[in-house]
C-alpha positions in Angstrom: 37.5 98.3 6.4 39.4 96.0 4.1 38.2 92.8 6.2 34.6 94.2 6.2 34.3 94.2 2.4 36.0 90.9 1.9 33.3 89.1 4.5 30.4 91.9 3.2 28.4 89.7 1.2 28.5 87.2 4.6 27.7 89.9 6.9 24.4 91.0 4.3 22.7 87.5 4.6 19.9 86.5 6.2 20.6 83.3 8.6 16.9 82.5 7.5 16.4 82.5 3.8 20.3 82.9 3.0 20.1 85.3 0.8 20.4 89.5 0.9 18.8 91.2 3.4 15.3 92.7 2.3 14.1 95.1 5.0 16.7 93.8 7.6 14.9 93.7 11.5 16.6 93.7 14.9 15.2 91.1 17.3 15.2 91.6 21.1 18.2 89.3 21.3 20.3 91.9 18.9 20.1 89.4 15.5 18.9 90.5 12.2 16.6 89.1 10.1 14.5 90.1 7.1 11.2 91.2 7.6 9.2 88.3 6.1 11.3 85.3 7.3 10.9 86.6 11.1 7.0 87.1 10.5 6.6 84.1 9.0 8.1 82.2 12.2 5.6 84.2 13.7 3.1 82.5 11.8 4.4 78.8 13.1 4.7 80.0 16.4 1.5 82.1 16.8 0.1 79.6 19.6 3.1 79.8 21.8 3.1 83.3 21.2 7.0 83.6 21.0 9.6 82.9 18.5 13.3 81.0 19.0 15.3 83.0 17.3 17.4 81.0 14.6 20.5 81.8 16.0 20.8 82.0 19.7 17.3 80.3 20.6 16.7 82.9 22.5 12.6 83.0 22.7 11.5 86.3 21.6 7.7 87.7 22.5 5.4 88.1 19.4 4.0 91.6 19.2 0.1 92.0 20.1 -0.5 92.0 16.0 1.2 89.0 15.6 4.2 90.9 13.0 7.3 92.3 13.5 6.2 94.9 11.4 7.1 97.5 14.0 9.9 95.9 15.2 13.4 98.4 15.2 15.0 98.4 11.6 18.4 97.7 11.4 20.4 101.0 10.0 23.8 99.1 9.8 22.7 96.2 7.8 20.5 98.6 5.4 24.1 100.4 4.5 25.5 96.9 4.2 23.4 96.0 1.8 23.5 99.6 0.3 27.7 99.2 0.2 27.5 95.8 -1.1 25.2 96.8 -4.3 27.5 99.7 -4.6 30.6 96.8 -4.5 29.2 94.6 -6.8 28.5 97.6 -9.3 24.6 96.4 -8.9 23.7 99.9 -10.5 20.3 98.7 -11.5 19.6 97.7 -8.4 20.0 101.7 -7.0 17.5 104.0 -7.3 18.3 107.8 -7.5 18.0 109.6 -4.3 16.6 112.3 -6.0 13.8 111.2 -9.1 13.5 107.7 -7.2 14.2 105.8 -10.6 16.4 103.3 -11.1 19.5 104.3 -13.5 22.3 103.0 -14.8 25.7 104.7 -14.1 24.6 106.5 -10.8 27.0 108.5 -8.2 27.2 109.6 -5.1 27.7 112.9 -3.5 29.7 112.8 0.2 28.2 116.5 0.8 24.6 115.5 0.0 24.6 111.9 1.5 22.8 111.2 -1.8 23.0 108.8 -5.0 21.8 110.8 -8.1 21.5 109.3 -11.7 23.3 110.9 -14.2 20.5 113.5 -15.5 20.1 114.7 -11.9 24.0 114.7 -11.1 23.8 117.4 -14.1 21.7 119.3 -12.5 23.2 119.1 -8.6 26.3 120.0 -10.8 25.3 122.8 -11.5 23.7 123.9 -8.2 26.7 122.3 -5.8 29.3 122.4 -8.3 32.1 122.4 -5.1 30.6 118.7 -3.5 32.8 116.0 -3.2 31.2 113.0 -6.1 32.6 110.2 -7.4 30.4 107.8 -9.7 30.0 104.2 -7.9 32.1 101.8 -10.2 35.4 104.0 -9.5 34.7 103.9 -5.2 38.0 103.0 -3.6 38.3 102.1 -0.4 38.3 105.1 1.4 35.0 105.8 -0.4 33.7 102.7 0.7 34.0 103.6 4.2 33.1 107.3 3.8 30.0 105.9 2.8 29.0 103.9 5.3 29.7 106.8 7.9 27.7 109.2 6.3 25.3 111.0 8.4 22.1 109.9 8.8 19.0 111.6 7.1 15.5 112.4 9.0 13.2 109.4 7.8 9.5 111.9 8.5 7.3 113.3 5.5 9.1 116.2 3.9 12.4 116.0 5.9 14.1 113.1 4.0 17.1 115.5 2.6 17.5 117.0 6.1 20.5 115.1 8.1 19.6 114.1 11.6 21.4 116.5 14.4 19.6 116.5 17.5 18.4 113.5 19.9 15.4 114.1 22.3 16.0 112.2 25.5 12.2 111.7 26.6 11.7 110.2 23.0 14.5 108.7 23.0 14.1 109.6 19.1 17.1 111.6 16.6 16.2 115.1 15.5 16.8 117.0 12.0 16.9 120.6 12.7 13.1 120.9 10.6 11.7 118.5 13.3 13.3 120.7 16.5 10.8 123.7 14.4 8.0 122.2 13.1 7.5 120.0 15.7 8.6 122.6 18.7 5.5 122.1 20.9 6.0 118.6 21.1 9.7 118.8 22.6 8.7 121.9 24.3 9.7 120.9 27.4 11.9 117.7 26.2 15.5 118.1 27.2 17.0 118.1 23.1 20.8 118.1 22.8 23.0 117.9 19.7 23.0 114.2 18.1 27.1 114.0 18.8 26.9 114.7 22.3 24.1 112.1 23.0 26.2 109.6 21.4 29.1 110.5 23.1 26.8 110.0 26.6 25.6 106.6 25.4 28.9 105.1 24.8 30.3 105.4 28.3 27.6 103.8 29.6 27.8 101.3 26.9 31.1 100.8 27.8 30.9 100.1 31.3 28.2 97.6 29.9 30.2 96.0 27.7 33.3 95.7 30.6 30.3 93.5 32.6 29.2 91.4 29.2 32.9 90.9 28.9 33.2 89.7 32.7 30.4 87.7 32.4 32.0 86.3 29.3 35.5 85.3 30.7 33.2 83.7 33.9 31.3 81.9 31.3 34.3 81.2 29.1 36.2 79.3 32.3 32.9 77.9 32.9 32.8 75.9 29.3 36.6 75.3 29.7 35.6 73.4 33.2 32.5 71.8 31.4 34.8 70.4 28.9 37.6 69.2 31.8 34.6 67.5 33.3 33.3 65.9 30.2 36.8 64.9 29.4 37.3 63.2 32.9 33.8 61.2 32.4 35.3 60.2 29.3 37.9 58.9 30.7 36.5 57.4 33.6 33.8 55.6 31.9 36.6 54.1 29.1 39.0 53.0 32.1 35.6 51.3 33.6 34.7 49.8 30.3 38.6 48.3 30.4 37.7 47.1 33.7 34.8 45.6 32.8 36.1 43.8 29.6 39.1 42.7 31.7 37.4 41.2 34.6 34.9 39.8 32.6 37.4 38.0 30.2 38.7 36.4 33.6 35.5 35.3 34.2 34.7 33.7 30.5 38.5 32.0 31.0 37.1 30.7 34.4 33.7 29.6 33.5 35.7 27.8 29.7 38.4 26.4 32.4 35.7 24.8 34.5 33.3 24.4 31.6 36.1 22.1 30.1 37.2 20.3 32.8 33.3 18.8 33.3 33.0 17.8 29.7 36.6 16.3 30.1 35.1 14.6 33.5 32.5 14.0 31.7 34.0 11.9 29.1 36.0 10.0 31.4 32.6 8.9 33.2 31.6 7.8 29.8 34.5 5.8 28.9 34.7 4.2 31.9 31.1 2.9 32.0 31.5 1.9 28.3 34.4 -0.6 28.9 32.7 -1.8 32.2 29.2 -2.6 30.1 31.2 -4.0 26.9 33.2 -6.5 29.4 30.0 -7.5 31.1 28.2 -7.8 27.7 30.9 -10.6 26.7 30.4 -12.0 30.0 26.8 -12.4 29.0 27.2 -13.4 25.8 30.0 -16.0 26.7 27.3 -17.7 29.2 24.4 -17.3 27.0 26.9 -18.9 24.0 27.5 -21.3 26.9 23.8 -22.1 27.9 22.8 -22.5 24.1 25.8 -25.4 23.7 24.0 -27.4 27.1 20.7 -26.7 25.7 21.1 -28.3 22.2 23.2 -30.9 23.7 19.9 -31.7 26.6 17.5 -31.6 23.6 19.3 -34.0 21.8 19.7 -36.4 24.4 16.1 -35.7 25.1 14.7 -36.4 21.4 17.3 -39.1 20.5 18.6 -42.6 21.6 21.7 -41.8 23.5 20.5 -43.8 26.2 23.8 -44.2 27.7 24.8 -40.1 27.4 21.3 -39.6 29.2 22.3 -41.3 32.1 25.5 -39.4 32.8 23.8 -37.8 35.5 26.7 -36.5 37.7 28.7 -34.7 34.8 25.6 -33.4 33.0 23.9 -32.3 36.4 27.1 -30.5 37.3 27.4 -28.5 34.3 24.1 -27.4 34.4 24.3 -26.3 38.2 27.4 -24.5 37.0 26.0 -22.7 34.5 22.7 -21.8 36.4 25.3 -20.2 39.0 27.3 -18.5 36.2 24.1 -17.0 35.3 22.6 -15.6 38.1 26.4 -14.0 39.3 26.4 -12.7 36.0 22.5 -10.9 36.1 23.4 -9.7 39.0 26.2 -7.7 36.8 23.7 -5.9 35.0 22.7 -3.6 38.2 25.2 -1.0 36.1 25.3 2.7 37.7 23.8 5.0 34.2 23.3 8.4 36.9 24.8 10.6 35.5 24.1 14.6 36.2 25.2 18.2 36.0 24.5 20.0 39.0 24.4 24.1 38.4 26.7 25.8 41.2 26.4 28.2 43.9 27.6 31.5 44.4 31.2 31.4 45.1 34.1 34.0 46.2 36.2 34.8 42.8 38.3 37.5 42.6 37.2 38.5 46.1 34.1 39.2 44.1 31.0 37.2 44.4 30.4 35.1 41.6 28.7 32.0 40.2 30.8 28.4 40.2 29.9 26.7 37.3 28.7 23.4 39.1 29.8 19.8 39.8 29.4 16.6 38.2 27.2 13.9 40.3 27.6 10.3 39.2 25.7 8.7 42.3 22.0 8.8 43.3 22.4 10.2 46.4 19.3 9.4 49.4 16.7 12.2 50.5 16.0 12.2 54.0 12.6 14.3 53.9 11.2 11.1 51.9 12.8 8.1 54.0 10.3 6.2 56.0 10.7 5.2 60.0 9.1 1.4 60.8 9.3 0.0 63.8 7.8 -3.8 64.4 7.3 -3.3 68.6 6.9 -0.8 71.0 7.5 -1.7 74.7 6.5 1.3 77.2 7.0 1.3 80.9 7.5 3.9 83.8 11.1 3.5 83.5 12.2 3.9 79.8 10.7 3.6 76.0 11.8 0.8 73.8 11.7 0.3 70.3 12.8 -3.2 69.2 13.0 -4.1 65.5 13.4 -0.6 63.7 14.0 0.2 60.2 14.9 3.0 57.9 13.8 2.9 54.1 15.7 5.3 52.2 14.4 6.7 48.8 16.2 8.5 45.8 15.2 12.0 45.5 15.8 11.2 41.6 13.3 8.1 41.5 11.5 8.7 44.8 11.7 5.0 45.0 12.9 2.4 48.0 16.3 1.7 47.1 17.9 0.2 50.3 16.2 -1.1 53.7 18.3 -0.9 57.1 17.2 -2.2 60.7 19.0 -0.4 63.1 
């Protein structure tokens, strides 16, 4: 009893509107609600024609008037709430079971199951002077609970004061002793046996269901725990992939940067090579062309002046000339410098026993496409014995510069 009046104020709110209950309903699903909260998600829901309830989700069908008007009010939470104004000492908030107004400094008789104010109390006093009362700001514990297991009282016209003893088993609906007489055509022939004894019935057989909930629980309990195992092993499993992943992937990167390097690096040697090839040319070039431009001046000026005598120094002259017209053309000829220079993307490749993608090669050489060489032949000489082909030759072309760039007789 202790632990229910610590949590009571938890266990008297609404999941809906958090606060006190005001006229607490039981859904199908066995929650609680107040009245106006569930009927107002009956509102929302109206064209579904069912409500989720807030707390399990369970969808609950909305009655044919579209309220839960006449839906089963919950007894226990009304005492709750009952218990908890008497807890708080909410007097104001109690009105007298008797006159029905709301008065300060009210009690409650165990006997009567009934709060009076004080004006009444006098006169119950009076009346019932040997009932067990005790005004609600000095409840203890024990009073506490007395009161929430007091018997119930008949809810028809008339009958409020009369406690409810009987239970009818074809209306499945609790008796006072005025509704087993007034009312004795009507459970004429219903099988009516006292309230105790009906309760006593129900609670084996809501025993034996509870022993199945609470199987079904424990199978539904190891079923989570085996959800959770599983959801912990794709955990893992998917983190020990992602390693993999990362892992063999970082082998790759280091591959593709090892290889990725080495080209530029290959590269760059291509480049400085070239470069100190063409600079040695070009001072070849410009030695003969600072060469050239000497004989020239020194032909002009024999030419335009009176030098008679250098003029006719045929043979030396002559043979300087001739060698620098052969210097020349051995040193055009040194301008045919190779410039190709190209990254060919790879092919799929075995790496890791894993296929994969090599990074490529580097091609410094136009290399000759047979689909565009050419087949000449300059005679044909056909007789029964054999076929022969005299004079034949192959022009090869770059695939770069589709171009002729060598000519072969075979």
């Amino acid at each position: 009893m202790e632990t229910l009046l610590e949590k009571l104020e938890e266990e008297c709110l609404c999941q809906i509107c958090c606060t006190i209950f005001q006229e607490p309903k039981t859904l199908l699903c066995l929650h609680t609600f107040c009245l106006s909260c569930v009927n107002q998600l009956a509102e929302r829901h109206r064209a579904e024609k069912v409500v989720p309830c807030p707390k399990c989700r369970r969808e609950i069908p909305i009655p044919d008037d579209g309220t839960f008007n006449t839906a089963a009010s919950s007894f226990l939470h009304n005492r709750l709430v009952e218990l908890l104004a008497i807890k708080t000492s909410s007097d104001k908030n109690i009105s007298c079971g008797n006159c029905k107004k709301v008065m300060l400094e009210c009690s409650f008789c165990f006997d009567c199951s009934t709060i009076y104010c004080r004006p009444c109390l006098n006169a119950h006093a009076v009346l019932k002077a040997d009932h067990k009362v005790r005004a609600l700001k000095d409840f203890q514990t024990e009073d506490y609970q007395d009161f929430l297991q007091r018997p119930m009282l008949c809810s028809e016209k008339f009958h409020e004061s009369q406690p409810l003893v009987f239970y009818c088993n074809h209306c499945q609906m609790c008796l006072c002793q005025l509704c087993v007489v007034v009312n004795q055509k009507m459970h004429s022939e219903h099988e009516i046996i006292p309230l105790n004894e009906a309760a006593e019935i129900r609670k084996v057989s809501f025993l034996s269901e509870i022993k199945n909930l609470e199987k079904k629980k424990k199978l539904l309990d190891e079923a989570v725990q085996e959800m959770d195992k599983l959801t912990s092993e794709i955990d893992e499993n998917v983190d020990s992939a992602k390693t993999e992943v990362k892992e063999f992937s970082d082998l790759l990167i280091a591959n593709i940067i090892q290889q990725r390097d080495a080209s530029l690096a290959e590269l760059e040697k291509v480049r400085d090579s070239r470069r100190v090839t063409a600079a040695e040319r070009k001072i070849r070039l410009e030695k003969e062309r600072d060469q050239i431009n000497g004989a020239l001046e020194f032909g002009k000026t024999l030419i335009n002046g009176k030098a008679t005598k250098d003029l006719l120094r045929e043979s030396d002259i002559d043979k300087h000339f001739q060698h620098l017209l052969n210097d020349q053309r051995d040193t055009i000829n040194e301008t045919k410098l190779e410039t190709y220079v190209k990254f060919l993307p790879g092919t799929e490749t075995k790496f890791f026993g894993t296929e994969t993608q090599e990074l490529g090669k580097i091609v410094t050489h136009r290399f000759s496409n047979p689909s565009k060489s050419q087949l000449f032949h300059d005679a044909v000489e056909e007789n029964q014995a054999s076929l022969k082909v005299s004079g034949l030759s192959v022009v090869t072309k770059s695939s770069e510069i589709g171009r002729a760039s060598c000519r072969e007789r075979v």
